[in-house]
N, C-alpha and C positions, 0 to 999 in steps of 0.2 A: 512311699507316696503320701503326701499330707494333702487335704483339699485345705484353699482357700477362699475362693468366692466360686459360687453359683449360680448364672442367670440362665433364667426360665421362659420362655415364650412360644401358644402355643402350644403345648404338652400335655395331652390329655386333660384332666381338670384344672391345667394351670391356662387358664386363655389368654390372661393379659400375662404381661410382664413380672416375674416374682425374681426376687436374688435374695440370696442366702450367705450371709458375710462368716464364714467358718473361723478365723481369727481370733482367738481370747474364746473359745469353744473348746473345751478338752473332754469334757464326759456331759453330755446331755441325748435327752430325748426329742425322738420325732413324734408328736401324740398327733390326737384328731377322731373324728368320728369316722367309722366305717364306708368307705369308698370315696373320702376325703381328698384321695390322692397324696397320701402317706409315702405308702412303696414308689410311685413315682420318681419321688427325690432317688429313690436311690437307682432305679432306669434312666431316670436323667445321667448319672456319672456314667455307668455302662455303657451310654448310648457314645456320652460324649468319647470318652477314649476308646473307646471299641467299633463303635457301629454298630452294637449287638444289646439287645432288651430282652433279657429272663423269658418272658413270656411270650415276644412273639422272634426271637432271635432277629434276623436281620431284615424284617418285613417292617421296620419305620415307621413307613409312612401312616401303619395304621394309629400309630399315638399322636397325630397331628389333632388338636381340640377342632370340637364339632365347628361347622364354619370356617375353618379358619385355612389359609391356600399353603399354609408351611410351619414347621414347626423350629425352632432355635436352642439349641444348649452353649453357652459360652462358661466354659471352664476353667479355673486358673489353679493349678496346683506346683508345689515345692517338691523336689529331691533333689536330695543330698546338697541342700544350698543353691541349685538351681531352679528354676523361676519357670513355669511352661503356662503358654495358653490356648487351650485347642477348642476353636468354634467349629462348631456342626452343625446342619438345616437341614431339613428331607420337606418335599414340600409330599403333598396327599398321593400325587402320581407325579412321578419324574426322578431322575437322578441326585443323590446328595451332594451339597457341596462341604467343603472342607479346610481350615488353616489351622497350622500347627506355627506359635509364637514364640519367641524365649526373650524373657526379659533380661536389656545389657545398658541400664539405663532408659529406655524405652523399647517399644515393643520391636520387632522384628520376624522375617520371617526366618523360622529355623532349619535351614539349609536348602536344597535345590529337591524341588519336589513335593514341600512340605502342603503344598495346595494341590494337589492331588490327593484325593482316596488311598488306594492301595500304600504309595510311599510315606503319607505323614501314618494310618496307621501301623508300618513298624516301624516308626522313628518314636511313635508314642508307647510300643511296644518295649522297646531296647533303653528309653526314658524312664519307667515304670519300673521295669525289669518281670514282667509277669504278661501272660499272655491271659484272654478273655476266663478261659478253664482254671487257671490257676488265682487269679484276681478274685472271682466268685466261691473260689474255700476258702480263701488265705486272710481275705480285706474286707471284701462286702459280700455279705452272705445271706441272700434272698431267699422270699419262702420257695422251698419245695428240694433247697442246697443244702440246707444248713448241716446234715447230718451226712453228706455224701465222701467229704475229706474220712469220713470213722468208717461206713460201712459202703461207700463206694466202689468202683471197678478197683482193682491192686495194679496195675498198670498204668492207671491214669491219676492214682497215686505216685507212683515213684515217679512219672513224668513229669508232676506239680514239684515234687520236692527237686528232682533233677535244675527246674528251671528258678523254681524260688530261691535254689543253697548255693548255684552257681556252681553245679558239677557238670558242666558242659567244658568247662576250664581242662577236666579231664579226659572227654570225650575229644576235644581241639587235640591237648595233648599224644591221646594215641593216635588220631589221626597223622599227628605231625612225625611221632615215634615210626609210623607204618611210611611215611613220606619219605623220611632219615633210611628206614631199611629197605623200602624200593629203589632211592636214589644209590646206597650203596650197592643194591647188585646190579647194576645200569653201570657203576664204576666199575666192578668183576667183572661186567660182559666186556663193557669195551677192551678195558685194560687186557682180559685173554683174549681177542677179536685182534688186538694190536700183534699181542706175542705170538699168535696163528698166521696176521699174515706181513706184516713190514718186517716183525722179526724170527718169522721164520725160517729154519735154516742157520741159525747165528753156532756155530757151536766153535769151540775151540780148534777145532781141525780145519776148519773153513779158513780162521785167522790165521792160522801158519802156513795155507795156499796161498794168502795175496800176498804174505810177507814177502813167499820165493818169488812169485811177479812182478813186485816191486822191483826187488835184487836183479832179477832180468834185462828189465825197460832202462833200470841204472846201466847194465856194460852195453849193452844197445845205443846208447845214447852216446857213449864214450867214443865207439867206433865211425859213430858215424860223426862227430866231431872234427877227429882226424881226417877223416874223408874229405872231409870240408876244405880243411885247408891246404889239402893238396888239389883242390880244384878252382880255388883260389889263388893258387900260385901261375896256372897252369892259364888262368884267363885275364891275368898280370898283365902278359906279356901280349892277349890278345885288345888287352884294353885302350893302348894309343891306338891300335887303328879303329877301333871300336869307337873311341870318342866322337871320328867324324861322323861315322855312320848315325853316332846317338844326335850329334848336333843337327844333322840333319833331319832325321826321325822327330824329333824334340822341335825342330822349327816346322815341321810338317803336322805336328799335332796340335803346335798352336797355331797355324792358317788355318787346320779344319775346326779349330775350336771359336777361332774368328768368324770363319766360315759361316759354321752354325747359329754363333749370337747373332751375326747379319742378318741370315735368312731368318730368325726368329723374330728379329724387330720387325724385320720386313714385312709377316704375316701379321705381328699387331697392331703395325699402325694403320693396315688396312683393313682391319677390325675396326680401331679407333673412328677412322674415316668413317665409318659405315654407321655409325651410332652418333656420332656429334652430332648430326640436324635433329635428329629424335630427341634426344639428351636437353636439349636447350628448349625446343618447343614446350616439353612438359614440364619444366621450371616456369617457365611464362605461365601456363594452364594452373600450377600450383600456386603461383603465386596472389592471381586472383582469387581465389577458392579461400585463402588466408585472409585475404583482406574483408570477402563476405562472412566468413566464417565468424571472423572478429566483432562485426557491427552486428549479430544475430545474437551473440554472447550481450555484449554490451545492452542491448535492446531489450533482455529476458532479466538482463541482472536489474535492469531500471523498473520495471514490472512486476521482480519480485520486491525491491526496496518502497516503491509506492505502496504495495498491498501492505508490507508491513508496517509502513508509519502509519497508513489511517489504519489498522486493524490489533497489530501488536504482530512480535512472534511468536511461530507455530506450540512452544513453552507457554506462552501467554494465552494464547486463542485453547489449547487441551484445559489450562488451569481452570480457564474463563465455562469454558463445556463441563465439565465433573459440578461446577458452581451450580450452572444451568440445570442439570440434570439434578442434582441435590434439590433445586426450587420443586421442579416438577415432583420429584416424588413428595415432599414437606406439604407441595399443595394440595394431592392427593392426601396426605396425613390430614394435612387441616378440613378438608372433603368428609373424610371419615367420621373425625373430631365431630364436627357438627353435625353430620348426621345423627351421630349417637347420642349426641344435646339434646337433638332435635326427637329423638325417638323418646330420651330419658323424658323430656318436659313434656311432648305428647302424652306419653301413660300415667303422670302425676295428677291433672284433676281428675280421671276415673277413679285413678284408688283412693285420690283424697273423697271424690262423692261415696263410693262405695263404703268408707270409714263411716261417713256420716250416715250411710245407709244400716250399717252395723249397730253403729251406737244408738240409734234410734230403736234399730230389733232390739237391742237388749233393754233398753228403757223399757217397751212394752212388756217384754216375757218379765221385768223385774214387776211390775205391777200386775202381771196377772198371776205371779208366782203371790206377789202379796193378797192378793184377792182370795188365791185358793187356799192360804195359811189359814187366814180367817174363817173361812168357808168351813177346814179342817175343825179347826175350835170351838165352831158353834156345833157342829156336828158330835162332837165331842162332848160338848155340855149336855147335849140333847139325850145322847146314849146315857149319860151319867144320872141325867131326872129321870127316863123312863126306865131303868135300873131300881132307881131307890123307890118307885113306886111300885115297883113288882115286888121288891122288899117291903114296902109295906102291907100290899094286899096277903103275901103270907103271912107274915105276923099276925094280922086283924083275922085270919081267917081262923076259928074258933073261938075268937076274944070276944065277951060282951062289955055292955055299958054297965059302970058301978064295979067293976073285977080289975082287979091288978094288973098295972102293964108289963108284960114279960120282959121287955128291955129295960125301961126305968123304973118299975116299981110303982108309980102312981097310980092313981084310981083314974081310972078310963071315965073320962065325964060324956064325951062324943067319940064315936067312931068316924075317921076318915072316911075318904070318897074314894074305892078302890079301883084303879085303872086299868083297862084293858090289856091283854100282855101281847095285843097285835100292837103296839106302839112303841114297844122296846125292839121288834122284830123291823119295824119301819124304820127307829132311830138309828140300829145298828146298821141295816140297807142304805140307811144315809150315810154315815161314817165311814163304808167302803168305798161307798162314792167320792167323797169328800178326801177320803185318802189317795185314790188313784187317779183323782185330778189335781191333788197337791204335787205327787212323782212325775204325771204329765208337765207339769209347770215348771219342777227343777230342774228335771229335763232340757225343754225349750231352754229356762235360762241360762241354763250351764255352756246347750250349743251358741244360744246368743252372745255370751260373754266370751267363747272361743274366736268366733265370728269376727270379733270385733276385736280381739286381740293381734288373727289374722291380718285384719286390715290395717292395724295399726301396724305391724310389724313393716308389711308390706310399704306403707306411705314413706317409714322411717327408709326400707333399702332404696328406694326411689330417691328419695331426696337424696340421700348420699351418693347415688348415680348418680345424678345429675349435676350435683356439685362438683364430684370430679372429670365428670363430661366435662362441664364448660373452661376447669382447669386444665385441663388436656387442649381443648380448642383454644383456648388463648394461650398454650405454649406453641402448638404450631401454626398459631397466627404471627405471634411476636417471628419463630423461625422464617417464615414467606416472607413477614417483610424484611426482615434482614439481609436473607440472598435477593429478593428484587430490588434491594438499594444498590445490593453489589451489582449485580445483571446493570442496572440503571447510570451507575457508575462508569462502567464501562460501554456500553451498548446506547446509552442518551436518555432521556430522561423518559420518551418514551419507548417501552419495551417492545419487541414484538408479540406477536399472536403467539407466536413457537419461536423461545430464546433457542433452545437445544437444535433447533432445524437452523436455524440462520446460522449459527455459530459453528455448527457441524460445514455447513453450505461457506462459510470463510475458509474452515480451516481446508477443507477440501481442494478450494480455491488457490489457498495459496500455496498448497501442496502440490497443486499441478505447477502453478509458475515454480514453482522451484526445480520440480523435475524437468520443466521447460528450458529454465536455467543450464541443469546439469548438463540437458543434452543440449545443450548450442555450443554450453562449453566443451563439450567432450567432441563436438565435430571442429571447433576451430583445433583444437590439439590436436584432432586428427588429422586438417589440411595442414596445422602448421607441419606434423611428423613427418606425411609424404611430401611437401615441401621439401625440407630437410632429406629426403631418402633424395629428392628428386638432386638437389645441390650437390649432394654427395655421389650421385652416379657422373654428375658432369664433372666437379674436382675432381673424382676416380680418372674420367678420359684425360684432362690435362695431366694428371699426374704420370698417366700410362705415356702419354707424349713426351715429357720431360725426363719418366725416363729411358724411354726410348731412344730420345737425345742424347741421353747421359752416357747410354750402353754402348753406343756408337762411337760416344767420345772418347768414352775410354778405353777403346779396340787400340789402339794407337801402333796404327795402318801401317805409317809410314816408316815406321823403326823399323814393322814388324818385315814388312817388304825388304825395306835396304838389307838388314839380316839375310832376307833370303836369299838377294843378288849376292852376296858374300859367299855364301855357299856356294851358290850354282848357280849354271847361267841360262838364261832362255826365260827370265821372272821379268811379270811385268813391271811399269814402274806403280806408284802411289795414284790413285783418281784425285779429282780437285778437293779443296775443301770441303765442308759445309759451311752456310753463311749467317747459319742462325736465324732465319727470317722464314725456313720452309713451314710451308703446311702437313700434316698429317699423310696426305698423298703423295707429294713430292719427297717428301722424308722418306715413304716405302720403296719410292720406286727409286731412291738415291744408296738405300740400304739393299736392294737386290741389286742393285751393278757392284755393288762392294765384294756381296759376297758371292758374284762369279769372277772376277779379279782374284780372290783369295783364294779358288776353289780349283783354276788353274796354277796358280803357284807353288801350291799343295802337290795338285801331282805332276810339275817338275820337280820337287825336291824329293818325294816318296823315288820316283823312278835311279836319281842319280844314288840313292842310298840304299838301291836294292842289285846298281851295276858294282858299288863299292865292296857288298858283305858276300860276295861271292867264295872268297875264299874262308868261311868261318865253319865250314864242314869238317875240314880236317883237325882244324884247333879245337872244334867241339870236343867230337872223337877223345882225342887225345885226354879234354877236361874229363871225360867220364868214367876212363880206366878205372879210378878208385873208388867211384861206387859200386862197380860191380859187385853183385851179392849181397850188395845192402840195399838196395833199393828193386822194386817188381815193377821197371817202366823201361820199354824201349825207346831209349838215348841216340838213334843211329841217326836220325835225322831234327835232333835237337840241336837248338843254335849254341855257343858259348855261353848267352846269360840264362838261358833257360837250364841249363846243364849248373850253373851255378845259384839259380833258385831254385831249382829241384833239391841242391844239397840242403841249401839253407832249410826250405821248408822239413826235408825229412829230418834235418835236425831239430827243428824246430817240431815237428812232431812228435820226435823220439823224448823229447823234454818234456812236453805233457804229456807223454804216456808213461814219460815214467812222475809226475807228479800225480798224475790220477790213480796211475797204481798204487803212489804212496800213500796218497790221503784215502784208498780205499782200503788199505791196511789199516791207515791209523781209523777209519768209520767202522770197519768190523769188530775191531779192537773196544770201541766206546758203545757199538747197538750192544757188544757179550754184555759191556758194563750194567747198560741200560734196562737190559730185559732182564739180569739178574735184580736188578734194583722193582721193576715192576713186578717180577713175582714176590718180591718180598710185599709192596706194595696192596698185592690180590689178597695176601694171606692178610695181611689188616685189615682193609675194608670188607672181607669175609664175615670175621670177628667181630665186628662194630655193627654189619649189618645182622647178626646173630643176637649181639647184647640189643638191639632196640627194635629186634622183632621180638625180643621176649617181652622189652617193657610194653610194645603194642599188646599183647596179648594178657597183660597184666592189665592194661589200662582199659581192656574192652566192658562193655556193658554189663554182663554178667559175673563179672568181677569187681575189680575195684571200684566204679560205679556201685554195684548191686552191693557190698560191702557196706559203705558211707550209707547207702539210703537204707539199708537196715539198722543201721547202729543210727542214723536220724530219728528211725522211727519206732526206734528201742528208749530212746534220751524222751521224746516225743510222749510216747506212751508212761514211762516215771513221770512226768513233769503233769502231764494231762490227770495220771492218777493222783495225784494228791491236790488238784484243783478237782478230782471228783469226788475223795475224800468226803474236804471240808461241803461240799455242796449236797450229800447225802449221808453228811450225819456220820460218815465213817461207816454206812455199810458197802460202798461198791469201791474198786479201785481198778483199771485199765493194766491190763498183758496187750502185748502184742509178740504174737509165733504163726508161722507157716503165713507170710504174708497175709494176716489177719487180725483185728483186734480184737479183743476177750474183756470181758466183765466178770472179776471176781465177785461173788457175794458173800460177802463177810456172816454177815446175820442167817445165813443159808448152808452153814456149814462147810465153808468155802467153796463153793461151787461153782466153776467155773462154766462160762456159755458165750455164747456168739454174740460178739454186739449185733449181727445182725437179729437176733433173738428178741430185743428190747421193747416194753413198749413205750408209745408214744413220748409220755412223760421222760421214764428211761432214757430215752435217745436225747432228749433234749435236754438232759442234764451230762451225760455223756459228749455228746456233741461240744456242749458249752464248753466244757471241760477241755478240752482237745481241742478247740479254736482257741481260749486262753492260753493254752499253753503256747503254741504254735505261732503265736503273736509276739510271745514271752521270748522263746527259745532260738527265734530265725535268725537274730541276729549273732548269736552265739555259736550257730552249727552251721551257718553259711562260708562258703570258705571263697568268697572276694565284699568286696562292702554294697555290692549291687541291691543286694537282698536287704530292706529296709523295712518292716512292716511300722509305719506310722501312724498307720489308722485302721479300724478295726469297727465295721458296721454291722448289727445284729439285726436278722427282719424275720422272727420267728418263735412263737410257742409261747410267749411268757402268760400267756392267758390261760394255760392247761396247768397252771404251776399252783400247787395248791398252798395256803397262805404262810404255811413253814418253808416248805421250799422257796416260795418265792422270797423271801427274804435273804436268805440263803444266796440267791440267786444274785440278788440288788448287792449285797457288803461285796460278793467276789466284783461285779461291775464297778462296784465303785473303787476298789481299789486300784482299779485302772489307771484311773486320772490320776492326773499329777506328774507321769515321769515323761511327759513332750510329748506322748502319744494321742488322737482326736479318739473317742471311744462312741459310736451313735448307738443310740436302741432304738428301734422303730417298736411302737405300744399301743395299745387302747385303754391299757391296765393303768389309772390313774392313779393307784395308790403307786407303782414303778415313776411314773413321768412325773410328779410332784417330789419324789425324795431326790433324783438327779440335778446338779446344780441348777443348769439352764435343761431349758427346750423350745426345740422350734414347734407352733402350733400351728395346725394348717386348718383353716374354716371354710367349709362350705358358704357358697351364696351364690344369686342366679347369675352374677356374669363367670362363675368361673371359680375355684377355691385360692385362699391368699395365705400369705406363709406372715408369722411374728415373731422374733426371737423373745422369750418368755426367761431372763435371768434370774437367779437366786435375789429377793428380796423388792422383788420388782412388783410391779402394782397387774394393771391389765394388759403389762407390755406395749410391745413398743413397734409396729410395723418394717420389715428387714429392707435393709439402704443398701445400696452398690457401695464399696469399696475401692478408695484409690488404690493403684498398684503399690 
């Protein structure tokens, strides 16, 4: 993960707006004075991809700045060539909201859910490739962490390294290994579940029963073959007189089949009859119901086309709303805007008088400081005469006139006037005086010159408020009026009271005529459909007429009659025609006289072909002799043809029974084949499911996992130790045994001890150590490319670091940069933040702390800018 841009709003000491352009930033500092809002920046990243802040974990809302109703992080960072941006807000109390972006040319949202909490954070997760625990050893490393990757829980170690190396790859793996050997013994169940019960029973001896079965159903078959055609020959001779009897059986089956289609027309068209007046009335009732249906459609469709030429479409009237609503909020901005003018320029003549009040204190206390100098100096001279006159009243004290002067040697012509020594006691009582109202006065004027320095400071941050107050109200004035020309554009020249109500009150408007719309038209469809159902049950009765017609016509009566008269006698003749012209009722009751004319002719022809078969008892008889014993049916009052379909069919049995016997040889024959071929089958998928339950069992956690994350954190421990080498001088160097790291001590007679043993300093030189490396080595001991440490942020200890070490400390940092990786220090240590290329500087002042990018050779820097994508 690389960051790229940072914006801030709202966040603890950041109140206004700050962004932090990370780009062309590879090893720099975060400085600032104590409670600056330093660590921040780096709660800010946390917050934004996690939802989660060091200090107060997932309670937010409490870093929203004083005043302010929500707090905002907008983040943009790079992996692996891919582009993400994930905005986050918590307002003081309420639920957070949340968008997860990926850059494909412009922004977008990154999959389904990515506006949602819970889903965009593990999309930002699986993005990242580190989760919240693992982020905070690995990448950004806040006070109170920084030493936890060295002597933290050994569990929540291998878990960091499990997630940062990408040995979950193995953990998927056995899963899948354990998937592979469950699904094979699920093949061994069934596949023995199959051989226990479809093939069980299959044995060799089974198969050489059906063979004999077979062979059986075969001479079976043969016999009764023969059979056949001696009963065949035998019904030869019974078949001329047989003919007539069939002819007329055969024309008595077609009168009763005439019979039947008549009296079945007969009952539908009296159906028919019965539903035509219904049938037509509610085609009349549909048809009107279509035609209102139509002008209710039309009527809605004209209603909704007016709304939209004077208003726009519903596309236009939403676009026109989001406009609306942008004014309203922009107006509320420019609301703010000028309040905060209006507050800024309110407080500026106090502090300007109070300046003036100041500089005036201080003009006084400089003149009464000068008063009491003087005062000091005369007091001074004072002590210094009555001094030299107590020196001389000693001196003179045993000198006379005419004697030699003790100091210069001259002859004394007069004696001095010698002064009292209460007056050197008076001058000195002056001079303390003199003195302790000089310290009274520097005093005053030292506080007066502070005073006034205050106020001066204070005028200069006013005015600069107030400057960018009125630059802020005159951007969200310019913004108002730009969406009130567009509102204006659209809506007339004059606006409403409430664009967002009116405009919301159209669209709503025209979204009812449209659904007014939908449903006129969804009822004419409706009338037209039963319409339609209604047309289609009346074609249904003609159709049923026609062919009821048809059925009739095609009985073809008259053949069928003359026929019968040919047979036998006593048949009536043909009824009259049809004329083509009946009705549905006339048609019924023309088709029931038919079909009792037919129904009588039927049973004179059944009666003359049942005086005819009279003699077909004895010729049966005869046909049956040769089945005897091949068939289990008493034949004694069987007719001729029944005696010679009896043969047929038991032959015709005897043929598939012995086909089924065959094919049930030849299926025992092929389950032997089958169920050998599945045992061999079982014993494979055995063996397979044996080879990848051992690799499950290789690949579980305490193995081959546990393996890789010791020898990570064996390669880990080398790599760290000679990064803690160089950083102590060559007395310490990093073991890692028994899921724990060790500090050797070189200068100590190599003495090995617990990092958790360290102190303070120790640990933070240790620590360092073992995060450099760790930044160094992930991409070397990771084993997919998920694992990318690109950035590496330090928020800890460099203030304990005494001025060897810390140097020490700075060349390993700086060797950082340079190879694509962002490297941050968070400091207070100025002699740190001045050797580092660049730094960001973050300054206190009363609306809130501001951030400056501060580059190598750069002056007082340069306040930080948004970033195009």
């Amino acid at each position: 993960m690389r960051p790229i841009r940072l914006e801030i709003k709202g966040f603890t000491a950041f109140r206004d707006p700050q962004t932090i352009a990370f780009e062309g930033l590879d090893l720099f500092a975060i400085s600032g004075p104590t409670g600056s809002g330093k660590t921040s920046i780096l709660d800010a990243i946390t917050y934004a991809l996690f939802g989660t802040i060091e200090r107060v974990g997932r309670q937010a809302g409490q870093f929203v700045s004083q005043g302010q109703v929500r707090m905002a992080v907008c983040f943009d960072f790079a992996v692996d060539g891919e582009r993400y941006r994930v905005t986050r807000s918590t307002p003081a109390k309420g639920a957070t909201k949340i968008l997860l972006e990926r850059w494909d040319g412009g922004w977008s949202q990154a999959g389904e859910g990515a506006d949602k909490v819970a889903t965009a954070n593990e999309l930002i997760k699986r993005a990242v490739g580190l989760d919240y625990d693992a982020f905070t050893r690995t990448v950004l490393l806040p006070q109170g962490r920084f030493a936890e990757f060295l002597v933290g829980d050994a569990k929540e170690r291998r878990a960091i390294l499990t997630d940062l190396l990408g040995l979950e790859l193995f953990e998927r793996l056995g899963r899948r290994a354990g998937d592979v050997k469950r699904e094979g013994d699920a093949e061994v169940r069934a596949m023995t579940s199959l051989l226990e019960t479809e093939y069980a029973g299959v044995t060799p001896d089974q198969v050489a029963e059906a063979e004999v079965l077979a062979k059986a159903a075969a001479q079976r078959e043969e016999a009764l073959a023969a059979a056949e055609t001696e009963v065949r020959a035998v019904a030869e001779r019974w078949a001329d007189a047989a003919r007539a009897i069939a002819d007329l059986r055969a024309c008595e089956r077609d009168l009763r089949e005439a019979e039947r289609v008549a009296a079945s027309v007969a009952e539908a068209l009296e159906d028919v009859a019965a539903h035509a007046a219904a049938v037509d009335a509610e085609v009349v009732d549909r048809t009107r119901s279509v035609t209102a249906g139509e002008k209710a459609a039309a009527k809605a469709a004209a209603a909704v086309l007016k709304a939209e030429t004077s208003w726009g479409r519903p596309v236009d009237l939403a676009a026109l709303l989001a406009k609306a609503e942008a004014c309203v909020g922009a107006r509320e901005g420019l609301a703010e805007a000028e309040a905060d003018l209006a507050r800024a320029a309110a407080a500026l003549p106090a502090l300007e008088a109070a300046e003036t009040e100041a500089a005036g204190a201080a003009g006084v206390a400089l003149a009464g400081a000068e008063a009491a100098i003087s005062a000091l100096a005369a007091a001074e001279e004072a002590v210094e005469v009555a001094r030299h006159a107590n020196l001389v009243a000693a001196v003179r004290s045993g000198v006379r006139e005419g004697e030699d002067c003790p100091v210069c040697g001259a002859k004394i012509a007069t004696l001095p006037k010698v002064q009292k020594a209460a007056s050197l006691e008076r001058a000195t009582a002056g001079l303390e005086k003199a003195r302790a109202a000089a310290e009274r006065a520097r005093v005053d004027l030292a506080e007066a010159e502070r005073g006034r320095d205050r106020a001066s400071e204070e005028v200069r941050v006013a005015t600069a408020e107030a400057t960018r107050c009125a630059k802020a109200a005159d951007r969200a004035r310019a913004e108002v009026e730009r969406l009130e020309g567009a509102l204006a554009a659209a809506l007339g020249a004059k606006l409403p009271a409430d664009p967002v109500a009116t405009i919301g009150e159209r669209l709503a408007r025209l979204e009812e005529l449209t659904a007014a719309e939908l449903d006129a038209r969804e009822a004419a469809d409706d009338a037209r459909r039963a319409l339609v159902e209604a047309e289609r049950a009346r074609d249904a009765l003609g159709a049923d007429l026609a062919e009821a017609r048809g059925r009739l016509a095609s009985l073809s009566v008259s053949g069928l009659l003359e026929r019968a008269r040919g047979l036998a006698e006593g048949v009536d003749g043909a009824p009259a025609p049809l004329t083509g012209d009946e009705n549905a009722g006339r048609l019924s009751a023309a088709a029931a006289a038919l079909a009792g004319t037919l129904d009588r002719a039927a049973g004179v022809l059944l009666a003359t072909a049942d005086a005819r078969g009279a003699d077909e008892g004895a010729v049966a008889r005869e046909a049956a002799a040769p089945l005897e014993g091949l068939v289990d049916v008493d034949l004694r009052n069987a007719g001729v043809a029944e005696v010679v379909e009896l043969a047929a069919s038991a032959r015709t049995a005897a043929a598939r029974e012995t086909a089924t016997a065959a094919d049930r040889a030849t299926r025992s024959r092929e389950k032997l084949a089958n169920a050998e071929a599945i045992v061999e089958q079982v014993a494979e998928h055995r063996a397979r499911a044996a080879v990848f339950d051992a690799l499950a069992k290789e690949l579980r956690q305490d193995r081959l996992i546990a393996f890789l994350q010791v020898e990570a954190l064996q390669l880990l421990a080398a790599a760290g130790s000679a990064r803690l080498s160089g950083l102590s001088q060559g007395r310490y160097r990093l073991e890692f045994d028994e899921d724990e790291f060790f500090v050797v001590d070189t200068w100590n007679g190599e003495e090995r001890r617990s990092a958790r043993t360290l102190s303070g300093g120790e640990t933070f030189l240790a620590s360092l150590a073992l995060a450099l490396a760790l930044s160094e080595q992930v991409r070397a001991l990771a084993v997919t490319e998920r694992a990318r440490l690109d950035s590496l942020f330090l928020d800890e200890g460099f203030g304990t670091l005494d001025p060897e070490s810390l140097e020490t400390v700075v060349e390993a940092i700086e060797q950082l940069g340079g190879d694509g990786r962002i490297v941050g220090v968070i400091t207070h240590v100025q002699e740190l933040a001045i050797r580092l290329p660049a730094r960001i500087e973050v300054e206190k002042s009363p609306r809130g702390s501001t951030l400056r990018v501060v580059a190598e050779g750069d002056g007082a820097g340069s306040p930080t800018s948004a970033s195009s994508p």
